[in-house]
N, C-alpha and C positions, 0 to 999 in steps of 0.2 A: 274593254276593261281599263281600271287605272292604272297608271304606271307608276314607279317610286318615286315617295318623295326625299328629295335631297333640300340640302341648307344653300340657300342662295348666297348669304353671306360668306361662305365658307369653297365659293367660286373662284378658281384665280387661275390665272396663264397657268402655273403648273401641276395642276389639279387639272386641266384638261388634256394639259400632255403626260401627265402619269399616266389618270384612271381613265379617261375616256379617247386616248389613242386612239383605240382598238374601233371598227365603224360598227359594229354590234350592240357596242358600249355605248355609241356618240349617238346612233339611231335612238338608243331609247330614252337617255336624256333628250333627246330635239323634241319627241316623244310627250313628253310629260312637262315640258314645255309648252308646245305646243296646245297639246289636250289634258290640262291638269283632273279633271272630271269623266276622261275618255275621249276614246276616239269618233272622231265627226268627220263626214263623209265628205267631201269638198265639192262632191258634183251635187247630191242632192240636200244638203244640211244632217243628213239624218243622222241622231245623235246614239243609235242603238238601243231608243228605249223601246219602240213599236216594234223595230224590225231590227233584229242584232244586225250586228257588225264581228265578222266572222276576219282570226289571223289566220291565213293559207300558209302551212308545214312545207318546205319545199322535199316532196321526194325523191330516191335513188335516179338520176338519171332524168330528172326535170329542168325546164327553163324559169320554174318558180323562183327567186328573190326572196331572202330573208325581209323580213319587214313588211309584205304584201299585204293588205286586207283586203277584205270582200264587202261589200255592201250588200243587205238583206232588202234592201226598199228597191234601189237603181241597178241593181246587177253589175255593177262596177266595180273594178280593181280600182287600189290606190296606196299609196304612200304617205309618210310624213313631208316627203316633196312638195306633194302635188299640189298646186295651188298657190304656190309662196315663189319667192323670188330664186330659192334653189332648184325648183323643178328644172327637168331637163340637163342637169348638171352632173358632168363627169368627175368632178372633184369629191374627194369624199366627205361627210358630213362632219369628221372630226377636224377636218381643214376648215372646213366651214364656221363652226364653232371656236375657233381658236381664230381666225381673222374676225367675226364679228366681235370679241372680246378686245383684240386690240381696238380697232377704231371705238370701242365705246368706253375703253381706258384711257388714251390720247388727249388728252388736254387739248393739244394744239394739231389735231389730227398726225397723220404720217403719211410718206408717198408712195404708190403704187411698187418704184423700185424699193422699198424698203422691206414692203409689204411681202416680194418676190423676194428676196433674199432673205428672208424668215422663213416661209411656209416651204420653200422649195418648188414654187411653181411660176411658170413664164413670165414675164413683164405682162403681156398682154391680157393673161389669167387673172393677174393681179388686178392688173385696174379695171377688168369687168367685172370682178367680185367686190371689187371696192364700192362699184360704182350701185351697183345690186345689192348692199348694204343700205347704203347712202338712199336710196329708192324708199324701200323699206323703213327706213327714220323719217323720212321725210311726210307731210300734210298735204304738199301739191296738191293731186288729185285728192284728197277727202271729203267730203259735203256735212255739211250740220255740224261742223267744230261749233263750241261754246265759243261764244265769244269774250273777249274781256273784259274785268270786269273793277274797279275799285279803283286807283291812278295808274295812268298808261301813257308812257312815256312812246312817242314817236322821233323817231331823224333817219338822216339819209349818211348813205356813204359810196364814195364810189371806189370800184377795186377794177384793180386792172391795169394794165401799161400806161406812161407816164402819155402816149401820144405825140404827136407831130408838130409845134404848135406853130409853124411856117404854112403845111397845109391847113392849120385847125382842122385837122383827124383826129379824134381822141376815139381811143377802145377802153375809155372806163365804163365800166357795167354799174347801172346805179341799185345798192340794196339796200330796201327798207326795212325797219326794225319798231315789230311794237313789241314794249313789254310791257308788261303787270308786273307793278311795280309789288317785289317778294310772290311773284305769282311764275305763272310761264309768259312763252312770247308768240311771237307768227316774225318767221323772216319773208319777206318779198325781193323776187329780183324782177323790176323793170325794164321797160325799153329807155324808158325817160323819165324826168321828177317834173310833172306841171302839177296845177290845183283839182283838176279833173283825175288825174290817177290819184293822186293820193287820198284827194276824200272817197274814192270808191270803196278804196282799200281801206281806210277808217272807218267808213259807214259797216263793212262785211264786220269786219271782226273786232271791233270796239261795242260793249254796251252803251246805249244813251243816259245810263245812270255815273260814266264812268267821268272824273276829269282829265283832262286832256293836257300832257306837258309837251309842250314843241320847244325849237328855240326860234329865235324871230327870223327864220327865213320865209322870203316873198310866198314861197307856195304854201303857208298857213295861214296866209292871209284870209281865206275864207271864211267863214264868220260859221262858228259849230256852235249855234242859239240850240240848236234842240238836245246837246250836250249838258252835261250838270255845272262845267266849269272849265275854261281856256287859260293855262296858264301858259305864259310866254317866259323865256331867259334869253336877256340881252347878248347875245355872245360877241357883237360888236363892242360892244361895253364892257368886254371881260367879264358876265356874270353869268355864273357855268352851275349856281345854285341857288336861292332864295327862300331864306324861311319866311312864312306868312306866320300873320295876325293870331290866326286857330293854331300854330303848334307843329304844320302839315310843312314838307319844303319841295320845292319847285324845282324841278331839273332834267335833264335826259343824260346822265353820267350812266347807267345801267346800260342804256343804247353805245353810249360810247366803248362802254368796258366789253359789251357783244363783238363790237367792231373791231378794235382791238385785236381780240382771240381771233376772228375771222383770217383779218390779214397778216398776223402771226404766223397761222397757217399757208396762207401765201407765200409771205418771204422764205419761210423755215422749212416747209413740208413741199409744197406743192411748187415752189416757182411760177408758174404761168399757169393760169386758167383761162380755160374759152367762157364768152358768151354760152354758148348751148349748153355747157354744163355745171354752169356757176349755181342753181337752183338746188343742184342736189349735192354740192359741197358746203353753202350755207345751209340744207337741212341737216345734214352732221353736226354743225353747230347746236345750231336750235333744238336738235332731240338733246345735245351733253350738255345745254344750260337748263331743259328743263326738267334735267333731272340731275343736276348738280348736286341735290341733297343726300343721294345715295352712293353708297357705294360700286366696285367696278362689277362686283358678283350681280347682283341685282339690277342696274344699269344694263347688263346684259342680255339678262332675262326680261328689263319690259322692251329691247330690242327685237327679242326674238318671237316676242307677244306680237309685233307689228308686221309680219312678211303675212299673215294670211292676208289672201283674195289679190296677192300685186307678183305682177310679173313683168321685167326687163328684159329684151331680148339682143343680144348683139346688136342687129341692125337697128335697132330704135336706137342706141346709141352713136351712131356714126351717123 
């Protein structure tokens, strides 16, 4: 059956610690959320039109669970859980809802210890829920994104400790950045910036109709003929923008202004990031820019549209 609808825009931090406190309250927002149309069964799809989808009552003296359903097709129990990156989870949902609203209010994200000293749960609580957020925003693993499409800005940045420069050790991680220029983006975190990764990664998610804004560094040197158009900005030459002939201007200031926000994040929020997990703190980013246009109510909700079919598990992190 459907669940209620509520005003997205009308979401805010304390609007979910008044009314949805309570995990009764917070299950059936996640609820309607979740399944705006009804509920769907996460093992077999089935949407309850052929074969209902039945809520189990917990009775006097039962191990029943509020919120349980039955599946009419697969014979399967299930939850709002199931399936998403909260499964498995001893935290309750109205915690859960109130930490994914923070990070997707954050500007400049926040730190796991912050995170822990708000919701009232452990350091290490924290930064696995953060980090199962973070999973959930994220495109990594997705297949068949559109690609972009109209002017798309490329560059690189690298984040991370200043390095050794007596050993030449450096642990800067390099992250790529395309945007759609007034459009969304794709972040990438690489091992390295040569001509061979980066055109992989431009060929995936760049259209061939799009043009192409770099600035003149050696690894764009590649020659993208089968593109509509290569603009270059001299940045040797202090030229950080260029309006052409047609009216159109030339630049990667969008990439830059991503970058920015990133390691703002760094300095401010996070202090120190690893390699292994710099993927899923640049997709925090890249879900809050590409949806900068909305508000934090809403922002929320197409967060919470993203946990089906992905699951983090402790050890996958460590």
């Amino acid at each position: 059956m459907k669940t209620d609808v509520f005003d997205a825009e009308e979401l805010t931090l304390i609007t979910l610690a008044q009314e949805y406190s309570d995990n009764d309250k917070a299950r059936t927002l996640l609820e309607s959320l979740r399944w705006p149309n009804g509920e769907i069964c996460p093992h077999c799809k089935n949407d309850g039109k052929t074969k209902g989808i039945y809520a189990l009552r917990p009775a006097p003296k039962s191990k029943t669970r509020k919120g349980v359903h039955k599946c009419g097709a697969c014979r399967k129990q299930f939850t709002v859980t199931v399936g998403t990156v909260f499964e498995s989870s001893h935290i309750p949902i109205s915690t859960w809802l109130m930490a994914v609203f923070i990070l997707c209010s954050s500007k400049k994200s926040i730190s796991a210890h912050q995170m822990h000293r708000m919701l009232k749960v452990t350091y290490k609580t924290a930064w696995f829920m953060c980090h199962r957020i973070r999973y959930a925003m994220g495109t990594t693993d997705e297949k068949n994104l559109p690609q972009l499409l109209g002017t798309v800005e490329i560059d690189e940045t690298y984040v991370g400790g200043k390095g050794d420069p007596k050993t030449k050790v450096f642990r800067k991680t390099p992250v790529v950045a395309l945007i759609e220029r007034d459009g969304i983006m794709r972040s990438k975190v690489v091992s390295n910036v040569t001509q061979k990764n980066l055109g992989a990664i431009i060929r995936e998610h760049v259209h061939k109709d799009s043009i192409l804004n770099t600035d003149d560094s050696g690894v764009y040197r590649l020659k993208y003929r089968d593109y509509r158009r290569h603009d270059i900005v001299n940045h040797s030459r202090f030229e950080y923008i260029r309006r052409n002939p047609d009216g159109s201007s030339s630049g990667v200031n969008h990439c830059e202004s991503f970058f920015s926000l990133l390691k703002r994040g760094v300095v401010g929020a996070w202090h120190h990031v690893s390699r292994e997990h710099l993927h899923r703190y640049a997709s925090e980013f890249e879900f809050r820019w590409n949806h900068r246009r909305i508000d934090d109510g809403p922002r929320m909700v197409k967060a919470i549209q993203r946990i089906e079919g992905k699951r983090l598990t402790y050890r996958q992190t460590i």
